[in-house]
N, CA, C and O of each residue as an XYZ file, in Angstrom:
592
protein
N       0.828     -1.192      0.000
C       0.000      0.000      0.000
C       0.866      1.248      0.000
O       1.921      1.356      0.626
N       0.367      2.090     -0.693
C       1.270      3.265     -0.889
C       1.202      4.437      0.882
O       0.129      4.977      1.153
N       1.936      4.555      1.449
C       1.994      5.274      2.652
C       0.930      6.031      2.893
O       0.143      6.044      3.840
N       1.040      6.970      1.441
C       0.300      8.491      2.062
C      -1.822      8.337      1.693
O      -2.759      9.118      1.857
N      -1.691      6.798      1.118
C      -3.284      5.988      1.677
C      -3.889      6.714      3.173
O      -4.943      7.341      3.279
N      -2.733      6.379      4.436
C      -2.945      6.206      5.867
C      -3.551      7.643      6.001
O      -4.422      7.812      6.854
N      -3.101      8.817      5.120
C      -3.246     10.094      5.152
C      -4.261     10.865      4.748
O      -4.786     11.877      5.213
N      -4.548      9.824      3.245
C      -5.338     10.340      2.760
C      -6.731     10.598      3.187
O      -7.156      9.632      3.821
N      -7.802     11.783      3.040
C      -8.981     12.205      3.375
C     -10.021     11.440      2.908
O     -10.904     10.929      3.597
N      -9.873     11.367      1.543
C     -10.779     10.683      0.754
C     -11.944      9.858      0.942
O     -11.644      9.243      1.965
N     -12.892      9.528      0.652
C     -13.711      8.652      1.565
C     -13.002      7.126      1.140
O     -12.734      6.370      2.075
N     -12.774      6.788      0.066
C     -12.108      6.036     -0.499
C     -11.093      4.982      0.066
O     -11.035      3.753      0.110
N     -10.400      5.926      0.432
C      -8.924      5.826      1.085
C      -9.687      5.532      3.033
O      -9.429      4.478      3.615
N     -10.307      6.318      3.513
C     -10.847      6.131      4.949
C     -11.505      4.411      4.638
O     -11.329      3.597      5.544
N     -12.049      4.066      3.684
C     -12.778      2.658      3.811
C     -11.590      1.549      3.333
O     -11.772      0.340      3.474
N     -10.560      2.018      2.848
C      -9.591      0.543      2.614
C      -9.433      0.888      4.228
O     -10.281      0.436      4.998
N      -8.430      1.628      4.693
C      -8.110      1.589      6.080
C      -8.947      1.202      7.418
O      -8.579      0.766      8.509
N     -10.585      1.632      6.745
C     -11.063      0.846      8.369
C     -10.892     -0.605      7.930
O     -10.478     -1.443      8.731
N     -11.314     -1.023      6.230
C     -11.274     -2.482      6.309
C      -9.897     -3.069      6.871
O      -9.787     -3.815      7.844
N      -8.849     -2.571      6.044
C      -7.612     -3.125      6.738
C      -7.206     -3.013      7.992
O      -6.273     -3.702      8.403
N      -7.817     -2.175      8.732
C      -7.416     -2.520     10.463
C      -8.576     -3.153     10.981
O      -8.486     -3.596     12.126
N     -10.114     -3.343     10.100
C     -10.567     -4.843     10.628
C     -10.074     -6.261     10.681
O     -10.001     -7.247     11.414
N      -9.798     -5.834      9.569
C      -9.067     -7.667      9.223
C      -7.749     -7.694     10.087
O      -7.265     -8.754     10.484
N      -7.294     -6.669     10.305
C      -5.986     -7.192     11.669
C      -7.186     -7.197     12.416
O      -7.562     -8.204     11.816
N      -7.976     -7.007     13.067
C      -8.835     -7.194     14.502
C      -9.235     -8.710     14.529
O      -9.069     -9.506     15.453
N      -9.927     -8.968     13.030
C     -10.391    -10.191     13.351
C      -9.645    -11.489     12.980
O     -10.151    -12.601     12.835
N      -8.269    -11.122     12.847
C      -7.522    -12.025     12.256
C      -7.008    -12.033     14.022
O      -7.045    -13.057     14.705
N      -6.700    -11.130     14.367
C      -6.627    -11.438     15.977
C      -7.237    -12.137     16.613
O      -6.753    -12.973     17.375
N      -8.523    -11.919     16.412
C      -9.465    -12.646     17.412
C      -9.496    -14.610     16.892
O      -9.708    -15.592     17.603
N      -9.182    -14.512     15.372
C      -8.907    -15.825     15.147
C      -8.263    -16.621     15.601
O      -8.591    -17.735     16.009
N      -6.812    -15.898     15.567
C      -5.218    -16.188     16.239
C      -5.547    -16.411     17.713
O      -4.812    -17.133     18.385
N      -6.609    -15.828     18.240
C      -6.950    -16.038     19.954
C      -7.304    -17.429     19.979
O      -6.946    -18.330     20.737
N      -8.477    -17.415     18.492
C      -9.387    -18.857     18.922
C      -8.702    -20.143     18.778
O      -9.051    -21.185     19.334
N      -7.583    -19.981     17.899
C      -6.681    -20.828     16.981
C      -5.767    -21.796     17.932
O      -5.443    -22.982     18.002
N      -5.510    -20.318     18.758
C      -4.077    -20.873     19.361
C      -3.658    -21.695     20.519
O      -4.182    -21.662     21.632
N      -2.866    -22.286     20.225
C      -2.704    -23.861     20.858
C      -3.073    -24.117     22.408
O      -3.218    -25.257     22.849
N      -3.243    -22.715     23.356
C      -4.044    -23.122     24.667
C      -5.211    -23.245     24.859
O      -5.706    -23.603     25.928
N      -5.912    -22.919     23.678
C      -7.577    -23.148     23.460
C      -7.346    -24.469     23.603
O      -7.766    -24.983     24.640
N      -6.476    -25.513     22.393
C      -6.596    -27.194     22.225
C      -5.466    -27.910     22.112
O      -5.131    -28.424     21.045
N      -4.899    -27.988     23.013
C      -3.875    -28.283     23.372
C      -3.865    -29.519     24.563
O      -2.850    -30.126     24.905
N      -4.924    -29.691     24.984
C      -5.686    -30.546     25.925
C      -6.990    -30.712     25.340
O      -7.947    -29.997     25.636
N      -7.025    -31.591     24.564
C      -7.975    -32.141     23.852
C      -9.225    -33.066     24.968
O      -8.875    -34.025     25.656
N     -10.393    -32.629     24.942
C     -11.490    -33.246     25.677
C     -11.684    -34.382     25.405
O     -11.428    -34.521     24.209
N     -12.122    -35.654     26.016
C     -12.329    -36.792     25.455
C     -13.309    -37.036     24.369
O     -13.481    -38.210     24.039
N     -14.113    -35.917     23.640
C     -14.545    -36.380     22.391
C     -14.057    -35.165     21.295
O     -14.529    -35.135     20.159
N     -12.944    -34.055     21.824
C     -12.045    -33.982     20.807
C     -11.074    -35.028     19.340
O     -10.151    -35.779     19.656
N     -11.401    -34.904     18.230
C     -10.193    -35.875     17.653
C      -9.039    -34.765     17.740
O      -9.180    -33.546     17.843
N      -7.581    -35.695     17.654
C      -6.827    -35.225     17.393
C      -6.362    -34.644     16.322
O      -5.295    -34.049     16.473
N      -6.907    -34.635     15.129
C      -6.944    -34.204     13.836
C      -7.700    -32.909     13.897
O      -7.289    -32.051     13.116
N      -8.676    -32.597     14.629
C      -9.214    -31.041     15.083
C      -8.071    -30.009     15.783
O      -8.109    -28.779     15.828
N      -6.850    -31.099     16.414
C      -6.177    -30.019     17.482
C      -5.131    -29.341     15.745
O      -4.761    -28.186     15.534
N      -5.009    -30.131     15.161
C      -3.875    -30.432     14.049
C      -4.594    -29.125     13.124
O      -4.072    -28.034     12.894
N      -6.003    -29.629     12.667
C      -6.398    -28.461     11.692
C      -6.577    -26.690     12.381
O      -6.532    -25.652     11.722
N      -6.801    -26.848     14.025
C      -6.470    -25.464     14.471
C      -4.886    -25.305     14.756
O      -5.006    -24.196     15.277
N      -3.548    -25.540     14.819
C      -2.807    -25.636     14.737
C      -2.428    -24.944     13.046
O      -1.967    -23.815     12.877
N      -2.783    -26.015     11.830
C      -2.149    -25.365     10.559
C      -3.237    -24.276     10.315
O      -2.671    -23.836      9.314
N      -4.352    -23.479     10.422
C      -5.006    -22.728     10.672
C      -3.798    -21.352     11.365
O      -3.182    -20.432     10.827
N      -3.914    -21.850     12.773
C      -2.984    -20.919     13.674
C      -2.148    -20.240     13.032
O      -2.190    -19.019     12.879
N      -0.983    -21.308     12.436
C       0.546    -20.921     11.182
C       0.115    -19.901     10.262
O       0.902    -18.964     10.127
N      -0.951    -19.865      9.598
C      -1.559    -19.574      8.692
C      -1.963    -18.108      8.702
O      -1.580    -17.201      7.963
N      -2.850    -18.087      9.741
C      -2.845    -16.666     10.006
C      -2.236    -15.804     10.792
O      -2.623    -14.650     10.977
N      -1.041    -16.430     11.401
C       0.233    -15.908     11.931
C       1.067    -15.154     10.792
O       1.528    -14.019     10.910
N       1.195    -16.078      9.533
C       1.182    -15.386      8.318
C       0.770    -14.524      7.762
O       1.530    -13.559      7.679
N      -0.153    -14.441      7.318
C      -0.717    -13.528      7.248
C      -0.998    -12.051      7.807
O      -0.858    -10.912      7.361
N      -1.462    -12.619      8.994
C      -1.214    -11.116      9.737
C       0.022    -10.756     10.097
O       0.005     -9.617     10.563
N       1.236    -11.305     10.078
C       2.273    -10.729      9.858
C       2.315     -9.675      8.543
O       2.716     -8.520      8.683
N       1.847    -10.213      7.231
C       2.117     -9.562      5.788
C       1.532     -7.834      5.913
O       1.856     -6.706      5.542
N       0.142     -8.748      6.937
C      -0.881     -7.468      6.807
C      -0.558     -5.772      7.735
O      -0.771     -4.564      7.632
N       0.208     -6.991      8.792
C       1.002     -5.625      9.805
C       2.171     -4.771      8.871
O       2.480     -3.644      9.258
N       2.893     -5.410      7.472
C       4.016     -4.566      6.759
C       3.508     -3.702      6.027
O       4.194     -2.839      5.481
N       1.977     -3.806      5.869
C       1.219     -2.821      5.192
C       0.903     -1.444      5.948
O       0.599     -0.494      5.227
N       0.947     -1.242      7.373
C       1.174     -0.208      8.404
C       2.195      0.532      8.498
O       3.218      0.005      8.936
N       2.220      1.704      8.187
C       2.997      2.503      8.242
C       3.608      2.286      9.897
O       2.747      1.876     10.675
N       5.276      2.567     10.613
C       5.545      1.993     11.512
C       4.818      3.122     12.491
O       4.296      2.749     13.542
N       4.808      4.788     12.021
C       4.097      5.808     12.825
C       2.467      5.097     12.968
O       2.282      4.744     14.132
N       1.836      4.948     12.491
C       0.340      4.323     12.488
C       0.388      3.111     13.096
O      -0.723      2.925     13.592
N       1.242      2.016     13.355
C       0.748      1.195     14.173
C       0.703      0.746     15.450
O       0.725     -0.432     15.805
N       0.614      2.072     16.390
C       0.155      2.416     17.773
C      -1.660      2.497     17.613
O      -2.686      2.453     18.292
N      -1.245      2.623     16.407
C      -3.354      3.413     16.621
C      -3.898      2.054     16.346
O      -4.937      1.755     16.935
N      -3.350      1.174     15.530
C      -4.087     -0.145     15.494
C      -3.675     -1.124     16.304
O      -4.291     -2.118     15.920
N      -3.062     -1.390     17.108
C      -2.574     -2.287     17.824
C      -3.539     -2.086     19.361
O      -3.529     -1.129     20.135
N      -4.462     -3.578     19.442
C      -5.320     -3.534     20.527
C      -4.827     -4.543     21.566
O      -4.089     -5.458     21.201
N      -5.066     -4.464     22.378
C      -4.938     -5.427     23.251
C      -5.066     -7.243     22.787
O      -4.373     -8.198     23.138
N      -5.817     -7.189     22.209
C      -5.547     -8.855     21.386
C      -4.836     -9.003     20.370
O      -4.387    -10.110     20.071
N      -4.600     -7.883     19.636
C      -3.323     -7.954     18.513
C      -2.108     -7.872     19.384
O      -1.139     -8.328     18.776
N      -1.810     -7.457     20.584
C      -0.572     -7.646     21.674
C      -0.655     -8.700     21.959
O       0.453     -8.952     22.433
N      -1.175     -9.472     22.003
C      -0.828    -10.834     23.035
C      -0.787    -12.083     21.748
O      -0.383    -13.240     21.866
N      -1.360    -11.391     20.488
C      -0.909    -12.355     19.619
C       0.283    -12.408     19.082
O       0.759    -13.428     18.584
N       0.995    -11.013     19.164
C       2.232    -10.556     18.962
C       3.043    -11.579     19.507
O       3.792    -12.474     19.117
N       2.441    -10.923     20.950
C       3.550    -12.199     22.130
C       3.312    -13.596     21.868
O       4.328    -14.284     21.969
N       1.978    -14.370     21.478
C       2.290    -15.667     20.993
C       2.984    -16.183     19.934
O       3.629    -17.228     20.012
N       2.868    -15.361     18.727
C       3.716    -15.530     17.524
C       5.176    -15.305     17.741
O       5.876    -15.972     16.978
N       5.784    -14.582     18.534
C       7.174    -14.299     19.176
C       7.770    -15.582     19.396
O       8.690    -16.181     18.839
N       6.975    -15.858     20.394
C       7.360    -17.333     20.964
C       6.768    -18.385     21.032
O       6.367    -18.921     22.065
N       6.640    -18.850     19.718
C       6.108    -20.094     19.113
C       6.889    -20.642     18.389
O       6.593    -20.480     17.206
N       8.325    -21.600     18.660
C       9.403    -21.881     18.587
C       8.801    -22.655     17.069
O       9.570    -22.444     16.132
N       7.748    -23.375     16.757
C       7.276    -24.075     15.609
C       6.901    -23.278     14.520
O       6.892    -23.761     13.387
N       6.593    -22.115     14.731
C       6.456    -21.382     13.506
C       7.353    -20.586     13.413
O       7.555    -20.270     12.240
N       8.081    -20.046     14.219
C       9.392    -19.842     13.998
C      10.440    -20.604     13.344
O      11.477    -20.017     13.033
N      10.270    -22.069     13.053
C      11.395    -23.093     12.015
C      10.465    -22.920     10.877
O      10.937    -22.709      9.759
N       9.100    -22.994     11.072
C       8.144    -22.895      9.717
C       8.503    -21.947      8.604
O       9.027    -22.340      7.562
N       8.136    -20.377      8.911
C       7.994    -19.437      8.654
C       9.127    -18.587      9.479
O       8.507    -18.505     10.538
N      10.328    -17.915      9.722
C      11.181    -17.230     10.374
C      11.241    -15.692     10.194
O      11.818    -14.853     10.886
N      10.546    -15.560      9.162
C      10.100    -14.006      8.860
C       8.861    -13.652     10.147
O       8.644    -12.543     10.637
N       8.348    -14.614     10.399
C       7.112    -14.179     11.111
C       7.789    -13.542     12.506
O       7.544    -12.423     12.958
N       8.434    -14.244     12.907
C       9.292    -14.522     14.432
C       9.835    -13.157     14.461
O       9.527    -12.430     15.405
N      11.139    -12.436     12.894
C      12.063    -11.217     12.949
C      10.383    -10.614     12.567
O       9.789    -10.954     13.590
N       9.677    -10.146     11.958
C       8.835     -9.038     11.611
C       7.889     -8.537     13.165
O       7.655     -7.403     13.581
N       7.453    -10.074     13.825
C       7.013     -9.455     14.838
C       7.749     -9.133     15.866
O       7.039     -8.373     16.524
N       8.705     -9.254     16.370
C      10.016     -8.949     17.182
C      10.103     -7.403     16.781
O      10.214     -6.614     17.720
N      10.070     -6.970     15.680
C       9.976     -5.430     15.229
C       8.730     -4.929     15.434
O       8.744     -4.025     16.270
N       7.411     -5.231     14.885
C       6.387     -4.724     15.869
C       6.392     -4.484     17.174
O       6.153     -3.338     17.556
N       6.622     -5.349     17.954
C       6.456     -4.968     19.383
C       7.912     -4.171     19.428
O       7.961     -3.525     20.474
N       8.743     -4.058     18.877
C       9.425     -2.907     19.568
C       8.989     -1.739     19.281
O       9.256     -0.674     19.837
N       8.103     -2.004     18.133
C       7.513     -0.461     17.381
C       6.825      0.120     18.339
O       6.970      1.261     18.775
N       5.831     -0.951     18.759
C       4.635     -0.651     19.519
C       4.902     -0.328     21.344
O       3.971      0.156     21.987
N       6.023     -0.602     21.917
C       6.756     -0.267     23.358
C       6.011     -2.173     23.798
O       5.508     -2.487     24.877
N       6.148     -2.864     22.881
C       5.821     -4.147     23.848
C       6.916     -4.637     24.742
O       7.940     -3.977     24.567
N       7.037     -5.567     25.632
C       8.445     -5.949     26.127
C       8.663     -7.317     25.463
O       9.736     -7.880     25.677
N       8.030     -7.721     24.921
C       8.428     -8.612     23.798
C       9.226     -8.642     23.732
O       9.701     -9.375     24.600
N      10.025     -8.166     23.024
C      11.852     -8.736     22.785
C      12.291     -8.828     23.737
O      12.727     -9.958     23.955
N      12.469     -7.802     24.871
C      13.246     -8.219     26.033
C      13.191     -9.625     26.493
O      14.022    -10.465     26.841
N      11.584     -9.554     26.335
C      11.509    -11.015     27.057
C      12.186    -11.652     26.413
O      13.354    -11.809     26.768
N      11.622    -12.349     25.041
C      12.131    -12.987     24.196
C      13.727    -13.826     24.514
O      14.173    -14.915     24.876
N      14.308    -12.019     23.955
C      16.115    -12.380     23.819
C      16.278    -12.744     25.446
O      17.377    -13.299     25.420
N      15.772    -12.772     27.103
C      15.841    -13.217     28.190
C      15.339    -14.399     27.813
O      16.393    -15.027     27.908
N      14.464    -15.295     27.418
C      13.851    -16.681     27.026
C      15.153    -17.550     26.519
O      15.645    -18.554     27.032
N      15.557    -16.808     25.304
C      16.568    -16.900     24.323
C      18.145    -17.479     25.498
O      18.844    -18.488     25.406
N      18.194    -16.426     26.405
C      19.638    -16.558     27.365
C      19.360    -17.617     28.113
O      20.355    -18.290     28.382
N      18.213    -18.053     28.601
C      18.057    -18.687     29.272
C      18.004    -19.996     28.974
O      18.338    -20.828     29.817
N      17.491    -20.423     27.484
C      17.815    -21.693     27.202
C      18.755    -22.300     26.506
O      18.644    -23.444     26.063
N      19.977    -21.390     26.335
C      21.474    -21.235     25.874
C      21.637    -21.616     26.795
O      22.093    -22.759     26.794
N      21.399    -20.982     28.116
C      22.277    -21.546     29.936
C      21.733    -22.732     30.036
O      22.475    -23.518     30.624
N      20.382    -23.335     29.580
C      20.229    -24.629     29.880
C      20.539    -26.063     29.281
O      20.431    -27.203     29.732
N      21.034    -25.455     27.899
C      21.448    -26.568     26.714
C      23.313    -26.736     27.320
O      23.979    -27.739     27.577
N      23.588    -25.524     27.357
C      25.363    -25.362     27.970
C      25.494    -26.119     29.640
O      26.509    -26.419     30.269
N      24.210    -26.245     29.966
C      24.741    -26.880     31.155
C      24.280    -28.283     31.311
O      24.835    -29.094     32.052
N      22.990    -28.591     30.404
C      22.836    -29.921     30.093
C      24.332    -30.794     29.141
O      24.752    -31.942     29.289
N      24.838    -29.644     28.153
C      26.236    -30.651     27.659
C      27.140    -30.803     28.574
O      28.032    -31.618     28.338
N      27.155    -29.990     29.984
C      28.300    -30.453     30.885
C      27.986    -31.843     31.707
O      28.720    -32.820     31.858
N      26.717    -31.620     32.166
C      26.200    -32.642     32.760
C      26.270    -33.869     32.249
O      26.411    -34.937     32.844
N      26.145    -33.615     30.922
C      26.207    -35.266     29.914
C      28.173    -36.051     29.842
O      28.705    -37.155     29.960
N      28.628    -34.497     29.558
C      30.279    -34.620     29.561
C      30.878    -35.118     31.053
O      31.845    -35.876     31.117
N      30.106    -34.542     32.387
C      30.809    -35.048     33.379
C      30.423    -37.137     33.490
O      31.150    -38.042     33.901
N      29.106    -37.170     32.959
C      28.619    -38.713     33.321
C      29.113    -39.203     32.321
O      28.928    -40.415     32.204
N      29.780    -38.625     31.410
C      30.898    -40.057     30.290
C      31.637    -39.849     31.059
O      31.551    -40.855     31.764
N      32.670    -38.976     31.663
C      33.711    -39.393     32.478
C      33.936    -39.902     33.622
O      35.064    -40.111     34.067
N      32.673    -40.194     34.311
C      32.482    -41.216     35.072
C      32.574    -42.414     35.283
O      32.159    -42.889     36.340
């Protein structure tokens, strides 16, 4: 989308923009329904093939609404960013599986939330240190019991 869209008066230009910051709303609210703590504990007349199709669903529009957030100018996306587009932020951050999937999703939203003052990254790159300290101390642990 051309920038100065976000600017423009037009009535034209005002109706792509409410549509396009609907479809981030309800692509949010999807990503809410989608995502793996809704079904992740499957009920006993859950199939497991339901947890699977909200799962590639989930990926999907993690995608997507990633593409749809590069269409936001970085000044404009304080004004669209709601409280459920934040916490999907933070699930797509750290969703280590769509992160090997898709890895654009993981760096693009890592830049949103810094756009937006999330602590997202902090956390993140702290997540990040922390399971470096736990892989580095699981290879010692393995190295001291061969030399045993």
């Amino acid at each position: 989308l051309d920038p100065g869209l976000w600017s423009d008066e037009r009535q034209v230009a005002r109706e792509i923009i409410y549509r396009l910051t609907d479809c981030i709303d309800c692509m949010s609210e999807l990503l809410e329904y989608h995502h793996l703590d809704q079904h992740s504990v499957p009920s006993a007349d859950t199939k497991l093939e339901n947890v699977g199709t909200h799962r590639v669903l989930y990926m999907g529009l993690s995608s997507m609404l990633t593409r749809f957030l590069l269409m936001v100018p970085v000044d404009i996306l304080n004004s669209v960013t709601t409280e459920r587009l934040k916490s999907s932020i933070r699930n797509i951050v750290f969703d280590e599986p769509l992160a090997l999937v898709d890895p654009q999703c993981r760096v693009i939203m890592l830049a949103v939330a810094q756009k937006v003052g999330l602590s997202v990254p902090v956390d993140f790159h702290q997540a990040v240190d922390v399971c470096q300290s736990l892989r580095k101390t699981c290879t010692f642990c393995l190295r001291c019991t061969d030399e045993m």
